[in-house]
C-alpha positions in Angstrom: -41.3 48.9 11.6 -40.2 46.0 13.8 -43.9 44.7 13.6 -45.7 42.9 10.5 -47.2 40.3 9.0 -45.1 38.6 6.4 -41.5 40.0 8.3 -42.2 38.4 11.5 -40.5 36.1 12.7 -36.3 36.0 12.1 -36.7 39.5 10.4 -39.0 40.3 13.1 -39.3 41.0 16.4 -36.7 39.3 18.5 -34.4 39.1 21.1 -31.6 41.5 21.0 -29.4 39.2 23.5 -30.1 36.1 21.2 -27.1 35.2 20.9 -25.5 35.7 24.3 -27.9 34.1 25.6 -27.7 31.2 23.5 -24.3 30.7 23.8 -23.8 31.2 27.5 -25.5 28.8 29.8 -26.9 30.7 32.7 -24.5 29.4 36.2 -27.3 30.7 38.7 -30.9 30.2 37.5 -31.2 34.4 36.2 -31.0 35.4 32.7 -32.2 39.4 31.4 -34.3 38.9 28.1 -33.8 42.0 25.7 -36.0 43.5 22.5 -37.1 46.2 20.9 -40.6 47.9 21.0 -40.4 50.9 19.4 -44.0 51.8 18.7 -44.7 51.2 22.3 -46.8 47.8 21.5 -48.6 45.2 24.4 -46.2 42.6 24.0 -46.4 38.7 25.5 -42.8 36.8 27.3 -43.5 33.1 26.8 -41.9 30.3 28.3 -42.0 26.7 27.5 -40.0 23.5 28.3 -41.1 22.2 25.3 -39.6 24.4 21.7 -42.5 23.2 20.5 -44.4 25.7 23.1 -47.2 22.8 24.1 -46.8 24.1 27.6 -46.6 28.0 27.5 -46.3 30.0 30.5 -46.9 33.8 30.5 -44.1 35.5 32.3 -44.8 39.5 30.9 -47.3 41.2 29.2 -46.4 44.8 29.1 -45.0 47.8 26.8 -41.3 47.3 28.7 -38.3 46.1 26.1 -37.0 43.9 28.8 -37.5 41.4 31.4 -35.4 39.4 34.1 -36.3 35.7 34.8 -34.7 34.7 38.0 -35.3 31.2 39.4 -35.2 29.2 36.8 -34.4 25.6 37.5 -31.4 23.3 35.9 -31.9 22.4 32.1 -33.4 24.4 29.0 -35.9 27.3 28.7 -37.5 28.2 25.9 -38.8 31.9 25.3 -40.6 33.4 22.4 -42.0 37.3 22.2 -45.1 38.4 20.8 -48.2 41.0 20.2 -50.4 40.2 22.5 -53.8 40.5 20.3 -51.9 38.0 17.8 -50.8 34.9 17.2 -47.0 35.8 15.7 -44.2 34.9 17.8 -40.2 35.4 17.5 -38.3 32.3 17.3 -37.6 30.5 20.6 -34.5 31.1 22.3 -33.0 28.4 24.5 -31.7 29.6 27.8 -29.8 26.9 29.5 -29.2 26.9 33.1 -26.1 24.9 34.5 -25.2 25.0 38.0 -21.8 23.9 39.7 -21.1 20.3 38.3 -22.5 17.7 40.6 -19.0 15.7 40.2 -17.0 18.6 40.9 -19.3 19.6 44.3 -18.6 15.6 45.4 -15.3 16.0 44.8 -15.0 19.7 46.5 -17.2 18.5 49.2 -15.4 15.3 50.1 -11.4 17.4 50.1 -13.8 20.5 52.3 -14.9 17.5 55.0 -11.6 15.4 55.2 -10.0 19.2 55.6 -12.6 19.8 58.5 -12.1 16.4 60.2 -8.4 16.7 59.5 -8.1 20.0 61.6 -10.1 18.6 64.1 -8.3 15.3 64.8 -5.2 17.7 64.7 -6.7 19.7 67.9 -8.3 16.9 69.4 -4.6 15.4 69.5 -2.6 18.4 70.0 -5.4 19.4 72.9 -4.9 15.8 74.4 -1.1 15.4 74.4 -0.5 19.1 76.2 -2.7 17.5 79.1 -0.9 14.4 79.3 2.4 16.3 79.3 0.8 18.6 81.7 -0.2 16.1 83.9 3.1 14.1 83.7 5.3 17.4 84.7 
């Protein structure tokens, strides 16, 4: 039984994805959450910024073995799974969400608008000197 007093906990109900997810930082603000729930049990999703869990949201209560958070902002997430009619919970897992590096978009941004300005000084002159040939023939 996946469920229990005394085994709860690291021998107990958990996260089969733990470690994926904990060692792959989520690039786009979704992560799928994974467990087992074989005697069909009410179980709790918790999420926390805090490990500690002094700010717990609930984001499932249900019978399903897994749940997709989508959304979630830049930094570290903290989830826990429990019964809901108790107060045992697995061990947090951190989710962490990293988006593109902010240096690397300046830097991408900054090549992308002298590319754009580049093109169109190119047309702007190209465009300019065919009239004044044109104009001089």
């Amino acid at each position: 039984m996946i469920f229990g007093g005394p085994c709860w906990g690291t021998d107990g109900i958990d996260f089969t994805n733990r470690v994926a997810l904990e060692e792959a930082p989520s690039d786009n603000g979704t992560v799928t959450l994974q467990w087992e729930n074989p005697d069909g049990e009410t179980l709790v999703l918790e999420q926390s910024s805090l490990e500690s869990f002094d700010d717990p949201v609930v984001r499932y209560s249900g019978t399903d073995t897994a749940s997709v958070m989508s959304g979630l902002a830049e930094g570290t997430h903290y989830f826990r799974i429990g019964q809901a009619d108790s107060q045992h919970w697995s061990d947090p897992v951190a989710i962490v969400v990293e988006f593109f590096p902010r240096n690397q978009l300046a830097i991408l941004l900054g090549l992308g608008s002298f590319v754009v300005l580049s093109t169109m000084g190119t047309i702007v002159i190209g465009w300019a000197r065919n009239r004044n040939s044109r104009n001089e023939g």
